[in-house]
C-alpha positions in Angstrom: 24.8 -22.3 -3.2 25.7 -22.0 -7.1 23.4 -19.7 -8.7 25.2 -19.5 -11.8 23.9 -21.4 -15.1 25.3 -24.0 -16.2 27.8 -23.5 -19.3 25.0 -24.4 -22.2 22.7 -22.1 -19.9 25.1 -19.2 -20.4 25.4 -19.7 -23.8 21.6 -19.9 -24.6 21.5 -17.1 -22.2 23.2 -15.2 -24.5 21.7 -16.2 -28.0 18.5 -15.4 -26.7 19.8 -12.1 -25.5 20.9 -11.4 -29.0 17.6 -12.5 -30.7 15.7 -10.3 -28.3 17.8 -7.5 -29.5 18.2 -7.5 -33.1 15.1 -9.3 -34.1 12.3 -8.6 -31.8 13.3 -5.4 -29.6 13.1 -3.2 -33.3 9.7 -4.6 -34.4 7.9 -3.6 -30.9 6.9 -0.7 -32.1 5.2 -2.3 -35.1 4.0 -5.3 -32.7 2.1 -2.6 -30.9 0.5 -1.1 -34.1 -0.5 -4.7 -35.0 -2.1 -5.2 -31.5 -4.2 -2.4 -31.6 -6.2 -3.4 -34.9 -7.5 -6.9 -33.3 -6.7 -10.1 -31.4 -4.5 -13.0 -32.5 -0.7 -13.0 -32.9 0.3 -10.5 -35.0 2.0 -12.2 -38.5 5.0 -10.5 -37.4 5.2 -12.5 -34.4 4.7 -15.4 -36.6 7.3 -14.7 -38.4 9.7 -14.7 -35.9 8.3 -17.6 -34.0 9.6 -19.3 -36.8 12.7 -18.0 -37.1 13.1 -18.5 -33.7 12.2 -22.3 -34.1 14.5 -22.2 -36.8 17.3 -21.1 -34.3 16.7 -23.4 -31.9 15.4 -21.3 -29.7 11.9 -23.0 -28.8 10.3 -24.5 -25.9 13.0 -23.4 -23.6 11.1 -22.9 -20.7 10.3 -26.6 -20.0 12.0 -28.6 -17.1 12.6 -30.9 -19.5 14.3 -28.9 -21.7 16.4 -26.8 -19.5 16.5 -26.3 -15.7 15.0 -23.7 -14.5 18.0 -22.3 -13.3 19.2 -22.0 -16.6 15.9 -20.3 -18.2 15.8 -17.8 -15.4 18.1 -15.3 -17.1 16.6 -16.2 -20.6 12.7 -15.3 -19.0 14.0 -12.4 -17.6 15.5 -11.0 -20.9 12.1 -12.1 -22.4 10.2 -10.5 -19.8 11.6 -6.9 -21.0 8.7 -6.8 -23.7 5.2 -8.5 -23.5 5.5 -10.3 -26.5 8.8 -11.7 -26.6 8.6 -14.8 -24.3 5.6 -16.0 -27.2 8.2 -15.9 -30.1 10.3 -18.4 -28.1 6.8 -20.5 -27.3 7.7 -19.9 -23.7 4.7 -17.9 -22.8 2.0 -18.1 -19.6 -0.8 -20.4 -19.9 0.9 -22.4 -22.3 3.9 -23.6 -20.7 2.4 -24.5 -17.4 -0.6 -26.2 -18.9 2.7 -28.2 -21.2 4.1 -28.8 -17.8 1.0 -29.8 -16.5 0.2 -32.4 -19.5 3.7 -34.0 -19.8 3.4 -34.9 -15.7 -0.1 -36.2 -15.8 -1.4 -36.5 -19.7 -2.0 -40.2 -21.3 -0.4 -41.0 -25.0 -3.6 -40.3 -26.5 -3.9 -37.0 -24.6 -0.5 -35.9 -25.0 -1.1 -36.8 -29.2 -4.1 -34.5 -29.1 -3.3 -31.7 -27.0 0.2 -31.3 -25.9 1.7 -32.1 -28.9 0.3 -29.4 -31.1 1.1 -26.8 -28.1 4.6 -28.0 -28.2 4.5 -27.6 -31.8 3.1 -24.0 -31.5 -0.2 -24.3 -33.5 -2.5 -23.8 -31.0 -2.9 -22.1 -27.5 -4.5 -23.0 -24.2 -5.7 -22.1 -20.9 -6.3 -22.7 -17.6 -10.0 -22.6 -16.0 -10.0 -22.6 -12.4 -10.9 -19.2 -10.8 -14.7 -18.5 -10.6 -16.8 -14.9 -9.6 -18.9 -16.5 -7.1 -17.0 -18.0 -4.9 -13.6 -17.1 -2.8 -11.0 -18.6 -5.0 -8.0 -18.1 -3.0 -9.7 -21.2 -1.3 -9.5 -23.4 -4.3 -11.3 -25.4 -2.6 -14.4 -23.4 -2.8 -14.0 -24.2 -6.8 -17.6 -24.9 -7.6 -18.4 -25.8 -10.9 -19.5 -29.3 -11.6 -17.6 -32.2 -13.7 -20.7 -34.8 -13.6 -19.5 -38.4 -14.9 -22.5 -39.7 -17.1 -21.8 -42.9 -19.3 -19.1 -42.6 -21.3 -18.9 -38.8 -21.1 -18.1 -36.0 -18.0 -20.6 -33.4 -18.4 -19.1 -29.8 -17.3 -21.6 -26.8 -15.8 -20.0 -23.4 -14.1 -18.9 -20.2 -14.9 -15.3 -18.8 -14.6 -13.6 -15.7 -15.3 -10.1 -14.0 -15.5 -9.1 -17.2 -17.4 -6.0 -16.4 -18.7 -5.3 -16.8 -22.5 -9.4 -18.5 -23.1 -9.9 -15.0 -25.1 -7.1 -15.7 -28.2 -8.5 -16.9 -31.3 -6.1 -19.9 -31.3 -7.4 -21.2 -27.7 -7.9 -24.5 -28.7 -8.9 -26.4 -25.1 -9.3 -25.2 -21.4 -8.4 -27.6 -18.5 -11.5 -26.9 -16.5 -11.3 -27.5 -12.7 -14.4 -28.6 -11.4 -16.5 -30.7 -8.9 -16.5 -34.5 -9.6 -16.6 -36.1 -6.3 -19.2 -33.9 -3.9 -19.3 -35.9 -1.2 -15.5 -36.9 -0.7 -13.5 -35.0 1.6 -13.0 -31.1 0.6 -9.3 -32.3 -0.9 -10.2 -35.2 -2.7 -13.5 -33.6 -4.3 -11.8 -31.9 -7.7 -10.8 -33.1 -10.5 -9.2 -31.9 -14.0 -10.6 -32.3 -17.7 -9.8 -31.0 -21.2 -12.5 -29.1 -22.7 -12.3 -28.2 -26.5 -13.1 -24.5 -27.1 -15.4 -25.5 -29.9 -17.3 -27.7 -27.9 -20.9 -27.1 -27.7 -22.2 -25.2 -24.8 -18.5 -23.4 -24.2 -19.1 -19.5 -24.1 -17.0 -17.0 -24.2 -19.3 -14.2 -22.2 -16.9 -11.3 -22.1 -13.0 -10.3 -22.8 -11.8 -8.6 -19.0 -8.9 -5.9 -18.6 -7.6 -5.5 -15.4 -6.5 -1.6 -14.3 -7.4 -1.1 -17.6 -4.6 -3.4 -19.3 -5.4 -5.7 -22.1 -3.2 -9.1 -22.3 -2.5 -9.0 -25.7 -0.2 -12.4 -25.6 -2.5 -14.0 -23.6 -6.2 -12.5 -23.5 -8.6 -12.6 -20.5 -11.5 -13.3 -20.8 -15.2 -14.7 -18.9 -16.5 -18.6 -19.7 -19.5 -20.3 -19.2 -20.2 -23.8 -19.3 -23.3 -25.1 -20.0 -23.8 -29.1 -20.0 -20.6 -29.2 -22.0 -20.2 -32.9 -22.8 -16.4 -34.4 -23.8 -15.1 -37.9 -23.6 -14.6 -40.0 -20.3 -10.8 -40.3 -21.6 -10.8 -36.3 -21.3 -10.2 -36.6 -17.4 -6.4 -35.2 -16.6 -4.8 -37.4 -13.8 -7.2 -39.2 -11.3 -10.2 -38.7 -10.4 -10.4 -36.3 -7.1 -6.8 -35.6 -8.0 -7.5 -31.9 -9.2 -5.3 -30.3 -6.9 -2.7 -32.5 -6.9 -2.0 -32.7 -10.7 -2.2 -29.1 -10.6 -0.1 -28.4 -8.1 2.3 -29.5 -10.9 2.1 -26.6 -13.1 2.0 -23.7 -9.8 5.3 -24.0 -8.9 6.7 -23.0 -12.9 3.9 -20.7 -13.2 4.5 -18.3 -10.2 8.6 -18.7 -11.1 8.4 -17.5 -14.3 6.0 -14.9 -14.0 8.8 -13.6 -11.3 11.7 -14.5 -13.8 10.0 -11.8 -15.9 8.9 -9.8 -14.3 12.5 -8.9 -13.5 13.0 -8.0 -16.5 10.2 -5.4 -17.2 11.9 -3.9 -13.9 15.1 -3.5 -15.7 13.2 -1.7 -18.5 12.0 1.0 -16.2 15.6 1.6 -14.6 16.6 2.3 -18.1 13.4 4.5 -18.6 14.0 6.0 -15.6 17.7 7.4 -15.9 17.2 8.4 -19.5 14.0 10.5 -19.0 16.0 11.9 -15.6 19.3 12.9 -17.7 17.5 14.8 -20.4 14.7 16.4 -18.8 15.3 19.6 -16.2 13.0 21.1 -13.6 13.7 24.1 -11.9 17.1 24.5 -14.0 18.6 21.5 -13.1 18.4 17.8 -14.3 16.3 15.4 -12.9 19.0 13.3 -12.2 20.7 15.8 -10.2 18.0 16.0 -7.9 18.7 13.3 -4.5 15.1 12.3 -4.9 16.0 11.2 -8.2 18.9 9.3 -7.6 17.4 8.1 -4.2 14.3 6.6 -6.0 16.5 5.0 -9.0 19.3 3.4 -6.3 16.5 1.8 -4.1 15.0 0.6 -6.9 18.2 -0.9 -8.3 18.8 -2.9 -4.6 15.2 -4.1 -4.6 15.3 -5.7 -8.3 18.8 -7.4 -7.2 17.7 -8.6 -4.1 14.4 -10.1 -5.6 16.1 -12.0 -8.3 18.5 -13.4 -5.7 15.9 -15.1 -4.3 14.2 -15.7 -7.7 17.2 -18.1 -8.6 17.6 -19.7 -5.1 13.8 -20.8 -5.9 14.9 -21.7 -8.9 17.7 -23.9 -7.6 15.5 -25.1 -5.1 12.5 -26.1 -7.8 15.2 -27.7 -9.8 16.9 -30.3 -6.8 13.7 -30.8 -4.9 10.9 -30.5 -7.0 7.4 -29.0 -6.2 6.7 -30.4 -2.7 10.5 -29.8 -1.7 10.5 -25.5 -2.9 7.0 -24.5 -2.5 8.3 -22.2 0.3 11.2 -20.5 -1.7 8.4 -19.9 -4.6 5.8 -18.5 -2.0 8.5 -15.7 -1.2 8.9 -14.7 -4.4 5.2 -15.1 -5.5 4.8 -12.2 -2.8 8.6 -10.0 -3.0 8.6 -10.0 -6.3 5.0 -9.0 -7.3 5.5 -6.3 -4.6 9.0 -5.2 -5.8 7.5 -4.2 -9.5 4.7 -2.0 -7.8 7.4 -0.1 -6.2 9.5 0.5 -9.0 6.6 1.2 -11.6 5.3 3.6 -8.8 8.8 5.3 -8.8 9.2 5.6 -12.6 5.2 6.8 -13.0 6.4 9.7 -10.5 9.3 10.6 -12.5 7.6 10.2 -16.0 4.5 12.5 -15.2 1.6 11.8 -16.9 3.3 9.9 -19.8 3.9 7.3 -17.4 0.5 6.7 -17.4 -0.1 6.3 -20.8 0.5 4.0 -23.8 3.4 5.7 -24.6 5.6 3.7 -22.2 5.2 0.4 -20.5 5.1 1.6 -16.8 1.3 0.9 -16.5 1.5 -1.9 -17.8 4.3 -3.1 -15.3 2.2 -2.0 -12.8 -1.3 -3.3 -13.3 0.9 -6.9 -13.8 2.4 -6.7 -10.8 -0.7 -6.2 -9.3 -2.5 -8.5 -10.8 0.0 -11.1 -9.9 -0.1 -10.0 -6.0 -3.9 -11.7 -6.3 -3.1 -14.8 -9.3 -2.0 -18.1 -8.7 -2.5 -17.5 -5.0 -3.1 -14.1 -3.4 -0.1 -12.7 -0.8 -2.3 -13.3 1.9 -2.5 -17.3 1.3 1.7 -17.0 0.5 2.2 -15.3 3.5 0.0 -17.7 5.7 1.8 -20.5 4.1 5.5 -19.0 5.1 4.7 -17.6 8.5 3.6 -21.6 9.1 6.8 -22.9 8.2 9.1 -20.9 11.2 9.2 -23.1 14.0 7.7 -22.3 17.6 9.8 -20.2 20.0 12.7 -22.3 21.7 12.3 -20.7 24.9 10.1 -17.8 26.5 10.6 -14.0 26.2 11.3 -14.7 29.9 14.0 -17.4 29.4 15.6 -15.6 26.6 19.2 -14.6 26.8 19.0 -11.8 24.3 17.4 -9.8 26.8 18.3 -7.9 29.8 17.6 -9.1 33.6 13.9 -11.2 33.5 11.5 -9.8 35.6 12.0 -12.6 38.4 15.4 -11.0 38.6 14.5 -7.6 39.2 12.0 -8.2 42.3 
């Protein structure tokens, strides 16, 4: 299998890679200054979103734009900072929710929403996951979509809805109830919702471990008897699931793409805070616990973005339906991979590595987050385990084992 970009890959690979470094890699410290005084994109951010426009360096992270084979390295090299993958407008909910749109959105649709997304002037997100129900079943999803004349009327609560807190959310795809009495898959369906529409609430901003999304902020909705437009409905009616089954696959992918790269960050954390601080008159680095805990860490992020870009591959030749197992694995090794290497770095940093003075916590409570979004391990690992085939033969028919009992007697 070729896991290797393609040749206009490699060389976008590489202009991002200088972008990220001489543009946005010296303003992170200002980025974090800007952050800190309120919500919104910071104007320097702005700023280089155009620039980066300007470049040619926008909307990379759409299939139709580039395979994902090809973005992989480009997300991970954006994934090194928090911010970065937004200058390139190829930043979580967005780009699903453009995936999403170009798969099942009409002209008019596309017009009114995905068109200004793709042109960067407004943001999204994604309203599925609710506090009252278990939503690693989605489909417990509960709240209502109720068709009356020429309008759907949306009730419910939801929460943890990625990006809905940014001043430039424009519209939430709300999943919701708008079939009750069909069968459990056929039951959901998809609409846009304006943010300014009367009765949407934003209750509440959430953290999680006590990280704010500053790209994309979190926050608590409420519905109440929101009315839009009939033509609002996303895809079919009853089709909830299935046009969003669209946007999972690129989701959970990229958030592994970049999460890659934070993990690179903390290797280089790592072995420069262990080559200039000593304990006990010797480096850090000189100690085998130290170079035992930098290695591992070293053959887990390799081994995880091998199978990153094999899911990649696979997303890319078969589509969602054909690499929904490949993505599963890395929606779970991945996630998991992160929490060891933050863990690792925290130990070695002290204290500071759990403060905002470096960006191990925030690698951390990601990762974490990310072993319960877009599908908890437990519901990946179901999902996997289902796919290996029955036993061939019994324990007691098996050759790679000595003399059967039968034998024995």
């Amino acid at each position: 299998m070729n896991l290797a970009p393609s040749p206009r890959g490699a060389a976008l690979r590489d202009r991002v890679a200088a972008f990220f470094a001489n543009r946005i890699l010296p303003r992170h410290w200002e980025w974090l200054g800007a952050v800190a005084a309120g919500p919104g994109t910071p104007a320097l951010a702005r700023s280089l979103r155009e620039e980066a426009r300007a470049a040619g360096l926008w909307n990379l992270a759409l299939p139709s734009a580039l395979p994902n084979l090809d973005f992989a390295p480009l997300a991970e090299n954006m994934g090194r900072l928090p911010w970065a993958s937004e200058v390139f407008n190829c930043h979580a909910p967005d780009v699903p929710n453009m995936i999403m749109l170009e798969h099942a959105a009409t002209a008019d649709q596309r017009r009114r929403f995905l068109d200004p997304l793709l042109d960067g002037r407004v943001r999204s997100c994604f309203a599925m996951t609710e506090p009252a129900v278990a939503s690693s079943d989605a489909r417990n999803i509960s709240a209502s979509i109720r068709a009356d004349g020429d309008s759907w009327v949306v009730d419910g609560r939801k929460w943890y809805i990625t990006g809905a807190a940014h001043p430039d959310c424009a519209f939430a795809i709300v999943v919701g109830v708008s079939r009750p009495d069909a069968p459990r898959d056929g039951r959901h369906s998809c609409v846009i919702v304006p943010m300014n529409a009367p009765g949407v609430r934003v209750v509440r901003t959430q953290r999680f471990l006590g990280w704010d999304d500053h790209v994309a902020p979190i926050a608590e909705l409420v519905f109440d008897s929101v009315r839009v437009p009939r033509e609002n409905l996303l895809g079919e009616e009853g089709g909830g699931f299935r046009a969003a089954q669209v946007r999972l696959g690129p989701a959970r992918l990229h958030h592994c793409m970049r999460t890659l790269g934070a993990c690179e960050v903390l290797i280089e954390l790592m072995l420069a805070r262990a080559s200039e601080r000593r304990a006990f008159d010797r480096a850090l680095v000189d100690y085998d616990s130290t170079q035992v805990a930098i290695a591992r860490s070293r053959i887990e992020i390799e081994q995880a973005r091998l199978l990153v870009l094999r899911a990649a591959s696979a997303l890319d030749t078969a589509g969602h339906a054909g690499a929904w197992r490949e993505v599963a694995m890395i929606k779970v090794a991945v996630p998991e991979m992160a929490q060891r290497v933050a863990d690792r770095a925290l130990q070695l940093f002290g204290a500071m590595g759990g403060s905002d003075d470096t960006p191990i916590h925030h690698t951390y409570a990601m990762a974490r987050l990310l072993r319960i979004a877009d599908g908890p391990d437990e519901v990946h690992l179901r999902q996997v385990f289902r796919t290996e085939p029955p036993p061939s033969r019994s324990l007691e028919e098996s050759p790679y084992l000595g003399a059967p009992a039968s034998a024995r007697e």
